[in-house]
Backbone of each chain as ProteinMPNN parsed JSONL, in Angstrom:
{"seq_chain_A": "XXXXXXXXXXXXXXXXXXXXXXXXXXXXXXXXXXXXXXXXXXXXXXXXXXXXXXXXXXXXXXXXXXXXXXXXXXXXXXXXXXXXXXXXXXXXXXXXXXXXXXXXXXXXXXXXXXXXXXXXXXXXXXXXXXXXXXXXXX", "coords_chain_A": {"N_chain_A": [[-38.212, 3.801, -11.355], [-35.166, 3.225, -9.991], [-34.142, -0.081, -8.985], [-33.134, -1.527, -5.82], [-30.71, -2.875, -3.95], [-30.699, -4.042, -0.847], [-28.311, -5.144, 0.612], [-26.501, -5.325, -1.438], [-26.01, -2.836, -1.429], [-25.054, -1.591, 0.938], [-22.807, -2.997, 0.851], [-21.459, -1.72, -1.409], [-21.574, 0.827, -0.529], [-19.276, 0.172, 1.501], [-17.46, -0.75, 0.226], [-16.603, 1.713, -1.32], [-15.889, 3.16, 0.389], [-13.593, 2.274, 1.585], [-11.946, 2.393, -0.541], [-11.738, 4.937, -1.24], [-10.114, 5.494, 0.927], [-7.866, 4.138, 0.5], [-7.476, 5.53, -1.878], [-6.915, 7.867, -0.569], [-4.54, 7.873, 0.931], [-2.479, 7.033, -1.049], [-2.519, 9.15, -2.714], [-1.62, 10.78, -0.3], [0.954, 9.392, 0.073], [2.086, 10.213, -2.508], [2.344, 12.851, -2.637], [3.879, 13.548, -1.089], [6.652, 12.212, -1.803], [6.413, 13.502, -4.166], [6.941, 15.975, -2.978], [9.442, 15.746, -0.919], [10.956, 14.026, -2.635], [13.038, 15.262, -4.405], [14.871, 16.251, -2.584], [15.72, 13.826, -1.431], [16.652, 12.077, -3.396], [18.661, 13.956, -4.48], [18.418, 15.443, -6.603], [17.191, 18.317, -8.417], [15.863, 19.27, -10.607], [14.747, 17.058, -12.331], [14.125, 14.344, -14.34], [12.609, 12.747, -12.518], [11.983, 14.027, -10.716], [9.714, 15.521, -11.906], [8.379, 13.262, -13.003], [7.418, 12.65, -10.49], [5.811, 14.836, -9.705], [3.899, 14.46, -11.808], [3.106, 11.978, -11.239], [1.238, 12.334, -9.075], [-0.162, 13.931, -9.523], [-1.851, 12.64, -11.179], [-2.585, 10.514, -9.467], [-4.116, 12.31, -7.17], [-6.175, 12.961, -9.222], [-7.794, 10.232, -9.796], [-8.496, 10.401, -7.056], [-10.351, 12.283, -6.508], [-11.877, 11.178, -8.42], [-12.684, 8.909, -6.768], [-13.655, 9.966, -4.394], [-16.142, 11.115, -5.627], [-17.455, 8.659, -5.983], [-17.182, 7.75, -3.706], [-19.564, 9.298, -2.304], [-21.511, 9.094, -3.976], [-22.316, 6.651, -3.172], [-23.417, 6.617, -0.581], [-26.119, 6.898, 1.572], [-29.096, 8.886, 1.665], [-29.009, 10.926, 4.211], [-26.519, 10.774, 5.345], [-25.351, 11.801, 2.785], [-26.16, 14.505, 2.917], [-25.09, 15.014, 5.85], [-22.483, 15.185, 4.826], [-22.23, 16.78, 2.046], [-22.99, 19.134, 3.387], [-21.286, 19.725, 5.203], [-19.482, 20.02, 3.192], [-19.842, 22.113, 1.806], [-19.778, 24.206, 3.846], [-16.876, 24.321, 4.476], [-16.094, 24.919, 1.794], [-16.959, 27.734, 1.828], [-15.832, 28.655, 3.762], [-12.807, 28.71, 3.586], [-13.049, 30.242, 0.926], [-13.409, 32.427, 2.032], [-12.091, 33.016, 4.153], [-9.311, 32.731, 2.178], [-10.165, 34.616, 0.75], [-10.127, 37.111, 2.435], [-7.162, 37.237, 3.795], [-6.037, 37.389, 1.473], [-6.583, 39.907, 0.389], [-5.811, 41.626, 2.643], [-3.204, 40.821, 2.86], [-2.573, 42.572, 0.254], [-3.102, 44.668, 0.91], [-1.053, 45.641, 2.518], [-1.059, 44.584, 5.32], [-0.438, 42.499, 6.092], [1.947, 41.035, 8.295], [3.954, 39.207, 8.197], [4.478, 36.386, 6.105], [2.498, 33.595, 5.614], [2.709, 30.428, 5.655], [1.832, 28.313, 2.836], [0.872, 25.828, 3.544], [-0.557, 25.803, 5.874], [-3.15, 26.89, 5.095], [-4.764, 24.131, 3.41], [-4.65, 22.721, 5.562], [-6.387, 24.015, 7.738], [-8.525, 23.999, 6.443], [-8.824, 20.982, 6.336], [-9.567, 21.109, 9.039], [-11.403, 22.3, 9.452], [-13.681, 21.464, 8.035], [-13.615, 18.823, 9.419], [-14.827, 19.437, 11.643], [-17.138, 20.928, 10.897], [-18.398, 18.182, 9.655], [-18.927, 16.603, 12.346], [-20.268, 17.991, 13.64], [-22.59, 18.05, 12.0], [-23.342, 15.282, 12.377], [-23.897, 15.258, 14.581], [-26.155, 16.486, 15.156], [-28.091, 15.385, 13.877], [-28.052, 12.435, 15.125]], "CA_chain_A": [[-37.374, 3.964, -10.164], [-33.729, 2.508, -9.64], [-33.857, -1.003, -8.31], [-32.307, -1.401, -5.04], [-30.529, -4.406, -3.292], [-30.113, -3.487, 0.583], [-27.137, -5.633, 0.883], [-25.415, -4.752, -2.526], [-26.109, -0.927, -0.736], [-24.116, -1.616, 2.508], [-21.453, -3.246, 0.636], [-21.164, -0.826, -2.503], [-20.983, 1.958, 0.532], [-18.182, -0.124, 2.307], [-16.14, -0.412, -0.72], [-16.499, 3.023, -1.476], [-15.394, 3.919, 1.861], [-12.498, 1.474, 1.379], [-11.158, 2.434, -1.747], [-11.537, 6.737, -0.871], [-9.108, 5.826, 1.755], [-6.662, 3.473, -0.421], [-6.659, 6.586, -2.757], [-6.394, 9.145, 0.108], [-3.124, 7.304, 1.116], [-1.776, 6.615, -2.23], [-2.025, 10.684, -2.539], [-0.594, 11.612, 0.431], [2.093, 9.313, 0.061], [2.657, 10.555, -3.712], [2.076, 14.378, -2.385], [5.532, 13.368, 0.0], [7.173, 11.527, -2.673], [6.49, 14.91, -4.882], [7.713, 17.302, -2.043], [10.856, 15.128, -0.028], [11.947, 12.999, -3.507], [13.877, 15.801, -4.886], [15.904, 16.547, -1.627], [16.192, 12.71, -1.27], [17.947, 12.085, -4.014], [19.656, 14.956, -4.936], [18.387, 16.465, -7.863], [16.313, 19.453, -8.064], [14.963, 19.334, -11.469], [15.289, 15.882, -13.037], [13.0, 13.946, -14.903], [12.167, 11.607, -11.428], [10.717, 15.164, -10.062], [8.745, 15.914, -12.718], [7.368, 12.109, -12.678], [6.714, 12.422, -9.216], [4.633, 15.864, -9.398], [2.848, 14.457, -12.395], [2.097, 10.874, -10.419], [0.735, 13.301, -8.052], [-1.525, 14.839, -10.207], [-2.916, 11.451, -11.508], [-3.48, 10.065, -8.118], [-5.254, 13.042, -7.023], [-7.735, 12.923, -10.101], [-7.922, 9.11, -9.101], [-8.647, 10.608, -5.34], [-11.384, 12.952, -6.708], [-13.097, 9.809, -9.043], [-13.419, 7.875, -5.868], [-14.753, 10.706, -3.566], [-17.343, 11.131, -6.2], [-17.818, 7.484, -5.904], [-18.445, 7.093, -2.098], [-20.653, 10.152, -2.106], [-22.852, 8.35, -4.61], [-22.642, 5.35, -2.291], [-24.142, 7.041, 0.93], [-27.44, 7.072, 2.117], [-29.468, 10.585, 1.934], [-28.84, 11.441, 4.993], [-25.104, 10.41, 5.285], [-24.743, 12.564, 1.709], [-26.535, 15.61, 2.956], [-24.134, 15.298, 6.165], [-21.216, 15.606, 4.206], [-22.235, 18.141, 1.764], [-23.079, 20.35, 4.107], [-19.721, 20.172, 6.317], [-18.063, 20.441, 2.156], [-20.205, 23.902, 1.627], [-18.83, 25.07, 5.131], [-15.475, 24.294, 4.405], [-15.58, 25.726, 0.727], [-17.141, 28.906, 2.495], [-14.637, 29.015, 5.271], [-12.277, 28.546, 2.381], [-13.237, 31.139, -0.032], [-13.776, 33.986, 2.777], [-10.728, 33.009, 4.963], [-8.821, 33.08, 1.703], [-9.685, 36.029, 0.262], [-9.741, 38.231, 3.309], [-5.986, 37.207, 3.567], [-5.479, 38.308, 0.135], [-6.802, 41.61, 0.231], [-5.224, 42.283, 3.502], [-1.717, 40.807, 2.243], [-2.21, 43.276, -0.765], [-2.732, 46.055, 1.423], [0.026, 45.142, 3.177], [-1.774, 44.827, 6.5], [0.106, 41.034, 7.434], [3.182, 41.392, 8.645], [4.33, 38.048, 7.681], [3.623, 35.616, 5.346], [1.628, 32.335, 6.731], [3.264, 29.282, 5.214], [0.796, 28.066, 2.476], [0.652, 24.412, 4.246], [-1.519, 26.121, 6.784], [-4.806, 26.679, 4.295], [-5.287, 23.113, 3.001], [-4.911, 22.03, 7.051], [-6.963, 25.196, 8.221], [-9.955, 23.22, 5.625], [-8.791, 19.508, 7.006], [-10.117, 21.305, 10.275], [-13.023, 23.214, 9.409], [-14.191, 20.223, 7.867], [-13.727, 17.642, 10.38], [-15.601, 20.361, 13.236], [-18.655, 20.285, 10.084], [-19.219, 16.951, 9.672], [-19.072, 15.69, 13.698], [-21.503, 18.82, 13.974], [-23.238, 17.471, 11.591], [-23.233, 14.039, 12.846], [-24.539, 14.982, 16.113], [-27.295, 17.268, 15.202], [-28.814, 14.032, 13.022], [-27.659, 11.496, 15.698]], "C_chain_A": [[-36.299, 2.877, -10.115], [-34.331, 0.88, -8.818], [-33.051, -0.91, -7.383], [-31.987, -2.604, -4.008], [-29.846, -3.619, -2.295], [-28.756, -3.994, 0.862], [-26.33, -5.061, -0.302], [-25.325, -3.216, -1.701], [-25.079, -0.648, -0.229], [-23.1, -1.825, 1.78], [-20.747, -2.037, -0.462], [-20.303, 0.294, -1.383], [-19.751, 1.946, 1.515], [-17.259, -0.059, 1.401], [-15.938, 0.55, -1.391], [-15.763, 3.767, -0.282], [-14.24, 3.7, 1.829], [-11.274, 1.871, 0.478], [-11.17, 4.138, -1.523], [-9.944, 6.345, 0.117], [-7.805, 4.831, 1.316], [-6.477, 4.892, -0.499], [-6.243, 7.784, -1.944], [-4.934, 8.828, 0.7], [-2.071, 7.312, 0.402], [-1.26, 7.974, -2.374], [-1.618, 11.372, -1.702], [0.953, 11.258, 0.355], [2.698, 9.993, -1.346], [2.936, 11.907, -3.835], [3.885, 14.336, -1.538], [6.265, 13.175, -0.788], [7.541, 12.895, -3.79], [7.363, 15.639, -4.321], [9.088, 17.215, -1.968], [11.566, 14.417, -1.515], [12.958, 14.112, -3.925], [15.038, 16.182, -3.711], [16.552, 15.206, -1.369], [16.831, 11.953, -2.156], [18.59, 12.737, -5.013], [19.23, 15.774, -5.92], [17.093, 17.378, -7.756], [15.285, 19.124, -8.886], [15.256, 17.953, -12.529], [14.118, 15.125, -13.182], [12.061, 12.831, -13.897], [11.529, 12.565, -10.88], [9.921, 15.171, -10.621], [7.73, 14.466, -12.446], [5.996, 12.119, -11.407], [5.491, 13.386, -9.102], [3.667, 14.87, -10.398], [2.247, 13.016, -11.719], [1.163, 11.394, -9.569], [-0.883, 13.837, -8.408], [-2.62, 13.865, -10.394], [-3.481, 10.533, -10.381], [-4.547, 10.64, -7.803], [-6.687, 13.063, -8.06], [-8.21, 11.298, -9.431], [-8.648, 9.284, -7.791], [-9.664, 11.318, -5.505], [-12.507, 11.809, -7.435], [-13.408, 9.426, -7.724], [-13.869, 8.597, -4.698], [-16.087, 10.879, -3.804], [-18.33, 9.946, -6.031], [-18.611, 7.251, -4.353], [-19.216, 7.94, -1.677], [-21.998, 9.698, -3.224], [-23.649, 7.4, -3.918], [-23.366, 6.171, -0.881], [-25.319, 7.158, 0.372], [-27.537, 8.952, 1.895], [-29.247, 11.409, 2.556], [-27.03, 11.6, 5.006], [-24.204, 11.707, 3.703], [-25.048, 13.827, 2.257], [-25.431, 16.455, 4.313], [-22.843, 16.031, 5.752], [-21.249, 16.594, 3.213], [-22.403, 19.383, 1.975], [-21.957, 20.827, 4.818], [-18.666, 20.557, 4.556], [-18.551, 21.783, 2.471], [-19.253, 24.545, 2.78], [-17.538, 25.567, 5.152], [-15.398, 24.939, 3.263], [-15.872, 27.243, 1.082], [-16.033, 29.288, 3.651], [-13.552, 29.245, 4.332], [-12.129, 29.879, 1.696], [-13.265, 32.359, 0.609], [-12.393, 34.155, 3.302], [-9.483, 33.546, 4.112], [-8.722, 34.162, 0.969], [-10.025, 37.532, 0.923], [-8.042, 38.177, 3.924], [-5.398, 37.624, 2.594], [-5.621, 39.554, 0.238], [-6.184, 42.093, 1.478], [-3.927, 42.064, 2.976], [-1.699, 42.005, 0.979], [-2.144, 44.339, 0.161], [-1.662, 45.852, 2.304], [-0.636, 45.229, 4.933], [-1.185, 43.295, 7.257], [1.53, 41.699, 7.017], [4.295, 40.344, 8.054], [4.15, 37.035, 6.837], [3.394, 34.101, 6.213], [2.126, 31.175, 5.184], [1.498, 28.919, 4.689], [0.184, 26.754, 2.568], [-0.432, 24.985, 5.131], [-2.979, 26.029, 5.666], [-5.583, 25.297, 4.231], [-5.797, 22.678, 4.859], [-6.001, 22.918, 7.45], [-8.551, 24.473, 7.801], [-10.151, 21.722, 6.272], [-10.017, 20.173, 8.258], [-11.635, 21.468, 10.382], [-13.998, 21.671, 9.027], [-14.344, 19.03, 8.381], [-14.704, 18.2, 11.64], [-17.412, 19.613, 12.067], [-18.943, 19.417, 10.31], [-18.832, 16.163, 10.827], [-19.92, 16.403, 13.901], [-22.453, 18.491, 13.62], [-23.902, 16.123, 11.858], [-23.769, 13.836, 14.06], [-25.62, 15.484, 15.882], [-28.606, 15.863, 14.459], [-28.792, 12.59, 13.913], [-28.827, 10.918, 15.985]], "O_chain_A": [[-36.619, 1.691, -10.201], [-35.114, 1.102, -7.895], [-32.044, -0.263, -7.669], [-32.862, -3.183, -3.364], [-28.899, -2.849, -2.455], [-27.998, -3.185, 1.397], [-25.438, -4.264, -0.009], [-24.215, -2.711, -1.532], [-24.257, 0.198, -0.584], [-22.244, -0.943, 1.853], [-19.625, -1.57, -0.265], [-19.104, 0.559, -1.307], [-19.254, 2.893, 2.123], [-16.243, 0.606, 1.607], [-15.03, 0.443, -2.215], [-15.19, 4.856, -0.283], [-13.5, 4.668, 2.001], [-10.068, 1.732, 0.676], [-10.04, 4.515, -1.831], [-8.876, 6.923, -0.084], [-6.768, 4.928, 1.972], [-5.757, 5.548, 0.254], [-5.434, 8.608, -2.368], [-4.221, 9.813, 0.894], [-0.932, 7.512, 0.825], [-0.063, 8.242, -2.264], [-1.215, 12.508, -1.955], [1.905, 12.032, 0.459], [3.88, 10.329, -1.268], [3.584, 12.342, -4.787], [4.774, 15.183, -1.62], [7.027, 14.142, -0.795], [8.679, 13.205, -4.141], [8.41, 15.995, -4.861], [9.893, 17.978, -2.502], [12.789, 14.281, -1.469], [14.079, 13.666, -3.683], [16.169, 16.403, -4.144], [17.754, 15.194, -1.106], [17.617, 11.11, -1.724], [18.987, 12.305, -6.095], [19.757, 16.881, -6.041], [16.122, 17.098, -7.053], [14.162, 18.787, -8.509], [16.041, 18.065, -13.47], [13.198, 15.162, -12.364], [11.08, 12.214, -14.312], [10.423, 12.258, -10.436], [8.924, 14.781, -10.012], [6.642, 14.494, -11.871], [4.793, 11.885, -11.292], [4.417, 13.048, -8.603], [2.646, 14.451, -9.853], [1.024, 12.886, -11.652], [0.164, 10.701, -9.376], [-1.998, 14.014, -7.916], [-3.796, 13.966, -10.045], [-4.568, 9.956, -10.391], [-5.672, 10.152, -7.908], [-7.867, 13.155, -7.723], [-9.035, 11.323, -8.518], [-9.385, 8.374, -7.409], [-10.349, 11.183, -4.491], [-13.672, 11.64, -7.075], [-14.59, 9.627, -7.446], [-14.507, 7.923, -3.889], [-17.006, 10.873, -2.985], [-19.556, 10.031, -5.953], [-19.718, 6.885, -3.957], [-19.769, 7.646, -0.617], [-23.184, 10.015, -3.13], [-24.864, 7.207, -3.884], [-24.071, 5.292, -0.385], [-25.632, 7.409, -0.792], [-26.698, 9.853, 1.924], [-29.172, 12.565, 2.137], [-26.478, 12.633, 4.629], [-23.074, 12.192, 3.639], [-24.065, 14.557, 2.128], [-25.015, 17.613, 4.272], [-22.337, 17.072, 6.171], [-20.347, 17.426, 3.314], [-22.177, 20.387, 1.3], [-21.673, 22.006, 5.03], [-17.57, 21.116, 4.546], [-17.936, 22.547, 3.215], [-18.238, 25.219, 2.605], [-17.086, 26.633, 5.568], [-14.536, 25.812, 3.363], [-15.05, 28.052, 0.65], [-15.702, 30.371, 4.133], [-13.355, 30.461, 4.334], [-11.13, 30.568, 1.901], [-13.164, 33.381, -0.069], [-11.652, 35.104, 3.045], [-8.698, 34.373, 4.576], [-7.684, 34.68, 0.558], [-10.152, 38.624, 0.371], [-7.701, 39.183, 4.546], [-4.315, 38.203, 2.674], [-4.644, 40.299, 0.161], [-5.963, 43.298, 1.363], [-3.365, 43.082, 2.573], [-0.547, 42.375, 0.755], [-1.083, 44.961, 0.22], [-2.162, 46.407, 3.282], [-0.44, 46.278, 5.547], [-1.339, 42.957, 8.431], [2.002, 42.389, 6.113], [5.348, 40.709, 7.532], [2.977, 36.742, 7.072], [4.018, 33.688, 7.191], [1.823, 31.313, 3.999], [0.452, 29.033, 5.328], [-0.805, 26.447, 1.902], [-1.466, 24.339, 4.96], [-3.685, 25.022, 5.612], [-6.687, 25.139, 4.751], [-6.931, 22.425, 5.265], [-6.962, 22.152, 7.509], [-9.505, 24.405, 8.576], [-11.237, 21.28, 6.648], [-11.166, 19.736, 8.316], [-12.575, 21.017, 11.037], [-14.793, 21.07, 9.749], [-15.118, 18.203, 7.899], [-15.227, 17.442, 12.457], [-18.219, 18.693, 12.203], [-19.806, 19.319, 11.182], [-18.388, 15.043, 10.574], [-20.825, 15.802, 14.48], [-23.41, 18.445, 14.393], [-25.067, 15.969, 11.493], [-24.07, 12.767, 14.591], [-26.474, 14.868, 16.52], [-29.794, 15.72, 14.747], [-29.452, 11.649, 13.474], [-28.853, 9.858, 16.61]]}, "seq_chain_B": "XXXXXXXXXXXXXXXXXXXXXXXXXXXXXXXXXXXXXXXXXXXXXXXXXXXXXXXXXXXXXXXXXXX", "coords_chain_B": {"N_chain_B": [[-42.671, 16.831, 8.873], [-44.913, 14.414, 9.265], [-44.535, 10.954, 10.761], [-44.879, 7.102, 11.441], [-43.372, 5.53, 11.74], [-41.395, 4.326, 13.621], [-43.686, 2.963, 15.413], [-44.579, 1.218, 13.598], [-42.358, -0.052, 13.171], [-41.949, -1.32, 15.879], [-44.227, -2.932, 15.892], [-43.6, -5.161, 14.877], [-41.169, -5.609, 16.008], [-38.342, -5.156, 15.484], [-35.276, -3.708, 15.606], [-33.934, -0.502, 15.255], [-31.208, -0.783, 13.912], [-32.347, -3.187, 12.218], [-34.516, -2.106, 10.663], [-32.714, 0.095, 9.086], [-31.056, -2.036, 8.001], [-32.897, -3.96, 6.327], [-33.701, -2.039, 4.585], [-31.883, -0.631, 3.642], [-30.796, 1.546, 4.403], [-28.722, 3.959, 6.605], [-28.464, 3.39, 10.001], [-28.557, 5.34, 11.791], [-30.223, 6.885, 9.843], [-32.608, 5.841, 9.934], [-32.854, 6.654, 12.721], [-33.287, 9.478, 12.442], [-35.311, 9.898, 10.828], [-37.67, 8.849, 11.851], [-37.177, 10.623, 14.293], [-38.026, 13.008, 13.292], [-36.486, 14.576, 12.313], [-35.437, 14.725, 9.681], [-36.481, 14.158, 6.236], [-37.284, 11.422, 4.345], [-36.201, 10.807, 1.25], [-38.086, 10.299, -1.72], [-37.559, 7.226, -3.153], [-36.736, 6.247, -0.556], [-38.728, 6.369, 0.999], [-40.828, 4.697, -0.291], [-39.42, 2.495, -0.263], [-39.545, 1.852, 2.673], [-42.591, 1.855, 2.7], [-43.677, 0.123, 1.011], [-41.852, -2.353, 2.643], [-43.67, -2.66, 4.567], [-46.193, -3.072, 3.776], [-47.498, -1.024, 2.995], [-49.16, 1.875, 2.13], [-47.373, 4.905, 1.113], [-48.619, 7.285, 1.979], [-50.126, 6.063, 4.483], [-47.993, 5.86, 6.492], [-46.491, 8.331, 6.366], [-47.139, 11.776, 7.365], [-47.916, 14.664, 5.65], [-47.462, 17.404, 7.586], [-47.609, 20.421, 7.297], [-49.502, 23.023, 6.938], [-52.264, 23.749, 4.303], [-52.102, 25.29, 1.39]], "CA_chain_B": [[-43.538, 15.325, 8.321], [-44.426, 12.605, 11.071], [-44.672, 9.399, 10.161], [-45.407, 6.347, 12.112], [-42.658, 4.065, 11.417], [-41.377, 4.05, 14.841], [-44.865, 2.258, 16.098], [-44.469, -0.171, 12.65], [-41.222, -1.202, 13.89], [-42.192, -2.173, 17.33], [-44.898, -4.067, 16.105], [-42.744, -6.144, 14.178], [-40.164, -5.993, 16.873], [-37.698, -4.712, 15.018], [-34.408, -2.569, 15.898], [-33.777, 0.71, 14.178], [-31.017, -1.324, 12.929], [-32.613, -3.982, 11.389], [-35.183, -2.005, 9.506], [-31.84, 0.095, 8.133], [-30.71, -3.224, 7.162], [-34.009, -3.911, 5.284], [-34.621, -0.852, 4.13], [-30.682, -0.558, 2.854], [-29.714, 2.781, 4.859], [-27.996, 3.961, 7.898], [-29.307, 3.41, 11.331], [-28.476, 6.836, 11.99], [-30.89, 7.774, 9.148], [-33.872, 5.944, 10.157], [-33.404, 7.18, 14.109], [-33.596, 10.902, 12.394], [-36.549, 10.209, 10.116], [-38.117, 8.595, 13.258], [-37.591, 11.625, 15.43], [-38.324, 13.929, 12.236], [-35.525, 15.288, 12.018], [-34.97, 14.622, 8.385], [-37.737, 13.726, 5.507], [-36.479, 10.242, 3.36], [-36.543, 10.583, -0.278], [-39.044, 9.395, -2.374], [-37.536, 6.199, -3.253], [-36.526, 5.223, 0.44], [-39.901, 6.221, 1.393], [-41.135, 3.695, -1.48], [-39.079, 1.261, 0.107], [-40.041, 1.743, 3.815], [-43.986, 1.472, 2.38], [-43.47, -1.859, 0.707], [-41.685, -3.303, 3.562], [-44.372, -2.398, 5.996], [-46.998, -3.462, 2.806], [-48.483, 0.024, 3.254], [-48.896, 3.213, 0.769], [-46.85, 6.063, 1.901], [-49.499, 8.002, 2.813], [-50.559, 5.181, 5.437], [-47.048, 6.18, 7.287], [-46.051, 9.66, 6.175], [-48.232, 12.363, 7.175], [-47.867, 16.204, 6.213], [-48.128, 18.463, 8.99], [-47.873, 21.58, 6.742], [-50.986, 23.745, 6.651], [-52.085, 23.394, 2.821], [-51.969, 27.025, 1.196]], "C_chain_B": [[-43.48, 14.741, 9.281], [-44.847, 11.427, 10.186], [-44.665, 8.094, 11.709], [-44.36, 4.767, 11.846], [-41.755, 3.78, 12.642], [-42.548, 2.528, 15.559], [-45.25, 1.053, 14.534], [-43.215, -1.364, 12.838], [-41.485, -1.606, 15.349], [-43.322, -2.782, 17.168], [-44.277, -5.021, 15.127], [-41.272, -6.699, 15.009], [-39.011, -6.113, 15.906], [-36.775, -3.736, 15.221], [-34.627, -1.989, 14.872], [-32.804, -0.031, 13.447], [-31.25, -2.076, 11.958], [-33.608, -3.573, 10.555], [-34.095, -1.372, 8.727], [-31.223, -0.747, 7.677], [-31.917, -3.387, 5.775], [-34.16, -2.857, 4.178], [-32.892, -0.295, 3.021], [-30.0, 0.962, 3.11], [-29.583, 3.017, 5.985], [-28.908, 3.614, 8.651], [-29.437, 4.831, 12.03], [-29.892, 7.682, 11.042], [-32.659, 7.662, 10.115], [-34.305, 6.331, 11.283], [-33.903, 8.86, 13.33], [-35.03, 11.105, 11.366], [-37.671, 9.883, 11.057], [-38.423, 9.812, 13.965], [-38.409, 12.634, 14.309], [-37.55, 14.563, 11.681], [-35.198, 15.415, 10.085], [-36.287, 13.381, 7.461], [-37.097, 12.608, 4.596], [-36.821, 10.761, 1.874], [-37.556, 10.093, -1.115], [-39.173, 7.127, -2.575], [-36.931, 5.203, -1.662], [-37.954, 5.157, 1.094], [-40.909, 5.447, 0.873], [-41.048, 2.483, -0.809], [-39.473, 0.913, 1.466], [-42.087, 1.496, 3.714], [-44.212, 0.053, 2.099], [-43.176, -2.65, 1.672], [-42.852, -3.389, 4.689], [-46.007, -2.896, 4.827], [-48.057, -2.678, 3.132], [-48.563, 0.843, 2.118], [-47.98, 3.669, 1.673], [-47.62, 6.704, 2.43], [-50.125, 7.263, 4.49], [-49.088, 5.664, 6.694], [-46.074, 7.379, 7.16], [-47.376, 10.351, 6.254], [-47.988, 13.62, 7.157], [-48.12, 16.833, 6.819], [-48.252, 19.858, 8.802], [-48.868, 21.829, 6.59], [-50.828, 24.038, 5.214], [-52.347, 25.459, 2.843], [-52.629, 27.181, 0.398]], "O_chain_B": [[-42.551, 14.483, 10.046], [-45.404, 11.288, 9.097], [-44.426, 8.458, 12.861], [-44.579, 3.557, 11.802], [-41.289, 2.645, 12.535], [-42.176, 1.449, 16.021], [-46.141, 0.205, 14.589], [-43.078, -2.584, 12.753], [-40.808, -2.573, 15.698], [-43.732, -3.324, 18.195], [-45.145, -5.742, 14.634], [-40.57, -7.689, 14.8], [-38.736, -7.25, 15.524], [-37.274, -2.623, 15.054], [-35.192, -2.384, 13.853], [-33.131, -0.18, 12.27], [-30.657, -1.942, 10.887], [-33.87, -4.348, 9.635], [-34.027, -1.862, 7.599], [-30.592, -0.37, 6.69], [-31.779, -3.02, 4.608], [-34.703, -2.987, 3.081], [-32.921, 0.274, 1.93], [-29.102, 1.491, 2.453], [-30.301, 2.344, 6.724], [-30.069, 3.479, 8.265], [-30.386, 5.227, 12.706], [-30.432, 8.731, 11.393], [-33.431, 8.484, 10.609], [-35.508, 6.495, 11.482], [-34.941, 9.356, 13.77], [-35.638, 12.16, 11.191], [-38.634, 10.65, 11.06], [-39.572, 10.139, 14.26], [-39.536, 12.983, 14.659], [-37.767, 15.136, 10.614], [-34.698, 16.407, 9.555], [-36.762, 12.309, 7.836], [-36.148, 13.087, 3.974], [-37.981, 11.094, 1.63], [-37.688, 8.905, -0.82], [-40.016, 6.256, -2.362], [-36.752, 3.987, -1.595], [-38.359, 4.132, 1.642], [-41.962, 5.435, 1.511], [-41.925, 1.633, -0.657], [-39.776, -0.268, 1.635], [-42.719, 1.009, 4.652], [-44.746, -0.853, 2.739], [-43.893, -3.633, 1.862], [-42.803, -4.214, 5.601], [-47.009, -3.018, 5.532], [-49.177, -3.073, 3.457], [-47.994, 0.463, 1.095], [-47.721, 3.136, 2.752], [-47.41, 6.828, 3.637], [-50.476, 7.964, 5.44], [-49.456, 5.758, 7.865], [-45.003, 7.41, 7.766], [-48.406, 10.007, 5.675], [-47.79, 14.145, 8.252], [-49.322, 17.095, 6.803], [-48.773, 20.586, 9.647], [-49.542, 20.958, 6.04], [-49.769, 24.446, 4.738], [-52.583, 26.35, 3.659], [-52.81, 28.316, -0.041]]}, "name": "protein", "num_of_chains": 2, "seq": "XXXXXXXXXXXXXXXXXXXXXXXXXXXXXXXXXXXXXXXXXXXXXXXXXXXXXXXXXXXXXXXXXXXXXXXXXXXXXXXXXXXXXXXXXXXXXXXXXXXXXXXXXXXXXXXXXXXXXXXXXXXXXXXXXXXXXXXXXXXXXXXXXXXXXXXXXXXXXXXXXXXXXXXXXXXXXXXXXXXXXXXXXXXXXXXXXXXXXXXXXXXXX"}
């Protein structure tokens, strides 16, 4: 069985916590930087776009290593929280999105729904999960 | 599962936080293994035995009817 130092625990789990939300920063600002740099200075397709999507990309893997990371770092409970509000959200996710598809094929929306809405639509679902979660364990 | 680590920490006079200090996980966890809500792992239940210099069985007790 793993050796376990209660204090190395707490702290491992704080600088896991710490460093998720560096990299969740780093990638939103590099997700902006992707989007707004090409309108901000001028060029559409120029080798400072391309940079920017692909910094983008490498943050985000960066932003997925260290999710993996502070879900190692939690407690049992604290992990089972949060994988239960992910399932929710990849289920809310996977249904939401492809009962929008098959209705957009049949042509049954009228409009199209700006594809900024989904990712937020998951921010949501996922923040309702894990406070639901959070209370039912409280 | 009930367990009895409620009535090990108050004779040690001990907050819920300070045995999740000891014990190296939330305070949140050990109020829900407390009420029952949630069964610890092997190895925190390892570690909550030792600190209390019990077996597990001495403070975990199945309440499932055996089959």
């Amino acid at each position: 069985m793993q050796a376990h130092s209660e204090a190395t625990s707490y702290r491992q789990s704080n600088r896991a916590a710490a460093q998720l939300a560096l990299w969740t920063l780093a990638w939103a600002a590099s997700l902006a930087a992707a989007r707004f740099g090409p309108e901000l200075w001028g060029e559409q397709r120029s080798v400072a776009s391309w940079a920017a999507v692909g910094a983008n990309a490498l943050v985000g893997i960066a932003w997925i290593v260290a999710f993996a990371r502070f879900l190692r770092a939690l407690d049992d409970l604290q992990r089972k929280i949060m994988q239960d509000a992910l399932a929710v959200t990849l289920g809310v996710g996977w249904v939401v999105g492809f009962s929008y598809f098959v209705a957009d094929a049949g042509g049954l929306v009228a409009y199209d729904v700006n594809a900024a809405a989904f990712p937020a639509l998951l921010g949501v679902v996922y923040v309702i999960a894990f406070v639901v979660g959070s209370i039912r364990y409280r | 599962m009930r367990n009895r680590i409620a009535e090990l920490r108050t004779e040690h006079s001990w907050t819920q936080a300070d045995l999740a200090q000891r014990v190296g996980i939330s305070r949140q966890s050990i109020n829900a293994i407390e009420t029952g809500k949630f069964d610890p792992s092997l190895p925190v239940a390892f570690r909550i035995a030792r600190l209390f210099d019990l077996t597990i069985e001495d403070i975990f007790t199945d309440d499932q009817p055996p089959t």
